[in-house]
N, C-alpha and C positions, 0 to 999 in steps of 0.2 A: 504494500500500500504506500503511493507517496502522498505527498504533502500538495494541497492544489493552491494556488494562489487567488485569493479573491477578486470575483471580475473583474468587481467594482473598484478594487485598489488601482493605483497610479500606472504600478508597472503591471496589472491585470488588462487592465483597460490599452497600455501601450501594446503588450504581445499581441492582444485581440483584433488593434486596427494596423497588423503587419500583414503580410500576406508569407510570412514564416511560416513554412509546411511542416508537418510532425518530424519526418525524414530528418532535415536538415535542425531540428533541435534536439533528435536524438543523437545525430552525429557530432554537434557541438556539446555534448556532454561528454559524449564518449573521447573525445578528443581532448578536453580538458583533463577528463580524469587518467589517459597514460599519458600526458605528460608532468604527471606528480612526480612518480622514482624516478623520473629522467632528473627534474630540478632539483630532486632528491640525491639522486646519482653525481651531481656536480661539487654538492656540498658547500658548507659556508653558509652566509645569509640566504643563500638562494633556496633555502630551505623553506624558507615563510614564503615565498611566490607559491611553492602549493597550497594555501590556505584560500588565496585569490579563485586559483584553480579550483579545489572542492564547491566554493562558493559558488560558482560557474554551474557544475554540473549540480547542484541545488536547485539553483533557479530552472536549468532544463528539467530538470526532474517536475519542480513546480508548473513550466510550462507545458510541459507536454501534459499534467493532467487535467490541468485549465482549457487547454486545447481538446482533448478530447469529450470532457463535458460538454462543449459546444456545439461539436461536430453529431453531425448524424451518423456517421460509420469511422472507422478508420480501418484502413488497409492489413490484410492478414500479414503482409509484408513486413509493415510498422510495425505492428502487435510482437511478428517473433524476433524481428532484428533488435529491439526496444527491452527483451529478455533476454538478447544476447547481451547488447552493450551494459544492460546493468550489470549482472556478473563479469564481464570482461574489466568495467570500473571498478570494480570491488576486488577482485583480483587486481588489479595495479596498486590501491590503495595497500592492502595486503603485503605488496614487493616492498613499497617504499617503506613500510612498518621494518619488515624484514633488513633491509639495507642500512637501514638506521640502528637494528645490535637487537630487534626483540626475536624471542626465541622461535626457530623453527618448527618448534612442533604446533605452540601455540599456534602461531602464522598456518598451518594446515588444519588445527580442528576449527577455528573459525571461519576459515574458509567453507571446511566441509558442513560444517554446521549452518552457516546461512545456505549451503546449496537444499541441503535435507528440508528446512525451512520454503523453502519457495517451490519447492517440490512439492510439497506436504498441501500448502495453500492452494496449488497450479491446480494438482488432483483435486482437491476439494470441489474445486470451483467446476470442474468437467464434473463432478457427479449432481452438480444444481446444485450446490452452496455456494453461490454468487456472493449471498449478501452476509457476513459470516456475523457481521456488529459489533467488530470488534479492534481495538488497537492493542497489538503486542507490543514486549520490549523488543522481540527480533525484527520488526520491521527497517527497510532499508533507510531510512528517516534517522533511526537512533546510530545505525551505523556510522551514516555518515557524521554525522556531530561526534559520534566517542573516535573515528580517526580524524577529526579535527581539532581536537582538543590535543589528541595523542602530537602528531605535525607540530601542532601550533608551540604548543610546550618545550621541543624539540630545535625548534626553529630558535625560539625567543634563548634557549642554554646555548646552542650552538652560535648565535652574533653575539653574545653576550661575553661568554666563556672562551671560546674555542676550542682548541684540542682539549685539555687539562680536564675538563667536562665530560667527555665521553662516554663516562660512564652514567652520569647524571641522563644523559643523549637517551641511551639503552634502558635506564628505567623508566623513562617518558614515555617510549614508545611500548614497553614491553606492558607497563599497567595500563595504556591503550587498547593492547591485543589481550589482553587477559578480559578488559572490563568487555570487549566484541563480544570474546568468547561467551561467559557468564550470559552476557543479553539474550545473545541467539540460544544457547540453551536453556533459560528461563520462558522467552520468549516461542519457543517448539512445544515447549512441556503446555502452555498457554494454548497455543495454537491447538493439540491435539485432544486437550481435554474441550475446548468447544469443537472440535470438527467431530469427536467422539459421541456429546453430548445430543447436537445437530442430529447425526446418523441414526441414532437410536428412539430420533422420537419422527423418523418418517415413515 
């Protein structure tokens, strides 16, 4: 589930009177979001430019649900390239965590765990549980905020400190990827007890 922008707000009402197709705000997120571990990858203050970046694919994310509200259909095209890019973002997020000192195992169960996650929802929704009424902690929403906090933290030790700090670097990022983890598996346990609850009263 993302986060949709209200029509009526300034930047609701600006997306609206663009002629910005789904397509090309999917692909502006998805492009902001792998070039985090690249700015990430450079190191130094250019670390805080991914915060810019996440922010970016925020607002795609908030766009394109805005946009689709609106819309009478969107393209089955949009629909699965739009599930790809969100996991392809989140996997880049993921790298840059990783590149920054948090641990690798970590770095793979919350990966796997938001995949289980959107799995879990996807099938729901094919058996007619469209409307589930509900906000988890594993929604892509929180993710994105707990690796922005994680970066940002990261960023601000890194121009601050420099080397000498590195370590300080790797606990930023690494209670980042732990706080993912925890979400997304809080957030499944969430998920599974209403899609459970759902099932058994059809």
């Amino acid at each position: 589930m993302r986060t949709r922008l209200p029509a009526d707000s300034l930047v609701g009402r600006a997306i609206l009177s663009t002629r910005i197709g789904p397509g090309a705000v999917v692909g502006l997120g998805l492009t902001a979001s792998l070039l985090v571990p690249v700015m990430v990858g450079l190191g130094g203050g250019l670390v805080l430019v991914s915060l810019p970046l996440i922010a970016l694919t925020a607002l795609a994310d908030s766009s394109l649900a805005l946009l689709a509200s609106r819309a009478t259909g969107f393209s089955r095209r949009v629909l699965v390239f739009d599930t790809l890019a969100a996991r392809l973002s989140e996997g880049a997020w993921l790298l840059a965590l990783w590149n920054l000192g948090a641990p690798g195992p970590a770095v793979v169960f919350a990966g796997a765990l938001c995949w289980i996650y959107e799995q879990t929802r996807a099938r729901a929704r094919q058996v007619g549980l469209r409307d589930l009424g509900m906000v988890t902690l594993g929604e892509r929403s929180v993710r994105l905020f707990t690796v922005a906090v994680g970066l940002g933290a990261a960023g601000v030790i890194t121009f601050a400190g420099g080397g000498e700090y590195e370590t300080w670097v790797s606990g930023s990022v690494t209670i980042a990827t732990v706080g993912w983890l925890l979400m997304a598996a809080l957030g499944l346990l969430q998920l599974v007890i209403v899609v459970s609850a759902a099932l058994r009263r059809e």
